[in-house]
C-alpha positions in Angstrom: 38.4 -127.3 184.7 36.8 -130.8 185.5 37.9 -133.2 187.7 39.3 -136.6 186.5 36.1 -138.6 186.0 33.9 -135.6 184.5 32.4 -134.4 187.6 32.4 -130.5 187.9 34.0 -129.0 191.1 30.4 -127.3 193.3 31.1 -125.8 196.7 28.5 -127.5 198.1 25.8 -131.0 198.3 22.7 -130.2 195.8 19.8 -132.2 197.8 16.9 -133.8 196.9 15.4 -131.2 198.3 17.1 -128.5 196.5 16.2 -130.6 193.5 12.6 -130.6 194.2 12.4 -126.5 194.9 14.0 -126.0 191.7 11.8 -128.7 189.6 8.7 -126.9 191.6 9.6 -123.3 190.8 10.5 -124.6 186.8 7.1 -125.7 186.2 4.8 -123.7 188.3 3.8 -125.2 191.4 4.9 -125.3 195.0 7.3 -127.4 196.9 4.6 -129.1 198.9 2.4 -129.6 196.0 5.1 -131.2 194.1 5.9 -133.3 197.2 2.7 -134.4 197.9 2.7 -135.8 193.7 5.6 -137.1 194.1 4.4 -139.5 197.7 1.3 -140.3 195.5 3.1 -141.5 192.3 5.9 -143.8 194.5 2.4 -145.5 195.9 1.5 -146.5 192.5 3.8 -147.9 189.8 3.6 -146.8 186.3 2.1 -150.5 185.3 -1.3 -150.2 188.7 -2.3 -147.1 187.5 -5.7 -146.9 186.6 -6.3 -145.1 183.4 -9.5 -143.1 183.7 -9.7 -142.6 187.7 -8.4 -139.2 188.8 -5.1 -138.9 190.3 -7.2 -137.2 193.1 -8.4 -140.8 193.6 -5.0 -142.5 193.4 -3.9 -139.9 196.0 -7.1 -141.1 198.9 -6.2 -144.4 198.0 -2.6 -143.6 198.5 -3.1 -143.8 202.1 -4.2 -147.6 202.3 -0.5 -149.2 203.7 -1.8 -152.9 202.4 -0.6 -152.8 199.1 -3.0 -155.5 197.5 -6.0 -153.8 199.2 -4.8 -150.8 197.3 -4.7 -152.2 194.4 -8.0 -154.3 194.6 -9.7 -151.5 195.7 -8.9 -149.0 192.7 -10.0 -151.6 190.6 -13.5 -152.3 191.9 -15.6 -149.5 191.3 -18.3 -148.5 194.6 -22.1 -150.7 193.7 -23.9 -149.0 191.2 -21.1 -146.9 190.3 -18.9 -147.3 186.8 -16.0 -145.4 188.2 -14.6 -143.8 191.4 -15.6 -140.5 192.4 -13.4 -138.5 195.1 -16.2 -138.1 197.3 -16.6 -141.9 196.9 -13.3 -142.4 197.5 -13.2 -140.7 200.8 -16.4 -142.4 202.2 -14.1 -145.8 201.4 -11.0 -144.6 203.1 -13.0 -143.3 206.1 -12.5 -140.0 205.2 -14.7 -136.7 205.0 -16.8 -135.9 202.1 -16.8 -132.5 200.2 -20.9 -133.8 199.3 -22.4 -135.4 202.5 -25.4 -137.2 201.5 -26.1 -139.8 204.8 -26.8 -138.1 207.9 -24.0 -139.0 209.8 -21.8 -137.5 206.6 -23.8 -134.0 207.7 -23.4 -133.9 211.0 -19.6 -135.1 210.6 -19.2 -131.9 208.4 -21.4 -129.6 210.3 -19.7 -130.3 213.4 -16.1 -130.2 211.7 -17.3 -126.7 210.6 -18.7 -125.3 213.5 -14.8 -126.2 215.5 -13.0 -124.7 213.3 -15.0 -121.9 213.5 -14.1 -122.1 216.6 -10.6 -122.2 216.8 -10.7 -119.0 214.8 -9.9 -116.1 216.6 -13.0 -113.2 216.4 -12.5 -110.3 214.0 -12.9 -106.9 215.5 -15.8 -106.3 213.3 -17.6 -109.2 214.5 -16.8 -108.3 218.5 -18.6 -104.7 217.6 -21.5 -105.8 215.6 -20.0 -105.5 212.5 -19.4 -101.9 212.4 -15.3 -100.6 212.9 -14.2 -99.9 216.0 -11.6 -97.2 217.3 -9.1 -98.1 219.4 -7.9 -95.0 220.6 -12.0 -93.8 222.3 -13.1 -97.6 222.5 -16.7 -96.6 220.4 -17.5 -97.7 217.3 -17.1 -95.5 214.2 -19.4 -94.7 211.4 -17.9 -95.1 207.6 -15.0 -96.1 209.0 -14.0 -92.4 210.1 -12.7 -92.5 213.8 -14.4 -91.9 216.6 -13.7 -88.6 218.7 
């Protein structure tokens, strides 16, 4: 039976965050994926979005704080350029480019790479040349069989 009012008796708070899980698993996507949309679209009202730029785009430019530079920005494509690209809109927010084409966009990526290879702990395979190794003799194995 309902309460005076129409509200249904629940035994507990349903969060926004409950909300969001529930809207995420309904339609297919996760949590943090629907969180992240969700950031982007409160940057941009309905009436400064930019019909034919990516929402990728809308998202890079997301991160500008001044809200007029944001919007100015969206609006004015790069020289030479009739529309935004993501890699274009990365090299304007200062950010790293999925294409380098200028040097210092190379070495940028190419040193990005090289520490997070890094940071990557080494396989077993790659410690012993590639080949398995046995940790019960300490020798590598052929085909995988153990070593005796």
């Amino acid at each position: 039976m309902r309460e005076a009012g129409g509200q249904e008796r629940t035994d507990g708070l349903f969060t926004v965050k409950d909300s969001l899980f529930r809207l995420a698993e309904d339609i297919g996507v996760s949590c943090k994926s629907l969180s992240g949309n969700r950031w982007t679209a409160s940057k941009w009202p309905k009436d400064r979005r930019v019909a034919g730029v990516s929402f990728t785009v809308h998202r890079i430019f997301a991160g500008i704080t001044d809200e007029e530079e944001r919007f100015a920005t969206i609006l004015t494509p790069p020289k030479g350029k009739s529309r935004w690209t993501p890699d274009e809109a990365n090299r304007r927010a200062g950010r790293q480019v999925v294409k380098p084409v200028t040097l210092q966009e190379k070495v940028s990526r190419s040193t990005a790479w090289r520490l997070m290879r890094r940071s990557q702990p080494p396989s077993p395979a790659t410690c012993c040349g590639g080949r398995p190794w046995s940790p019960r003799s300490g020798r590598r194995t052929r085909s995988g069989l153990l070593a005796n």
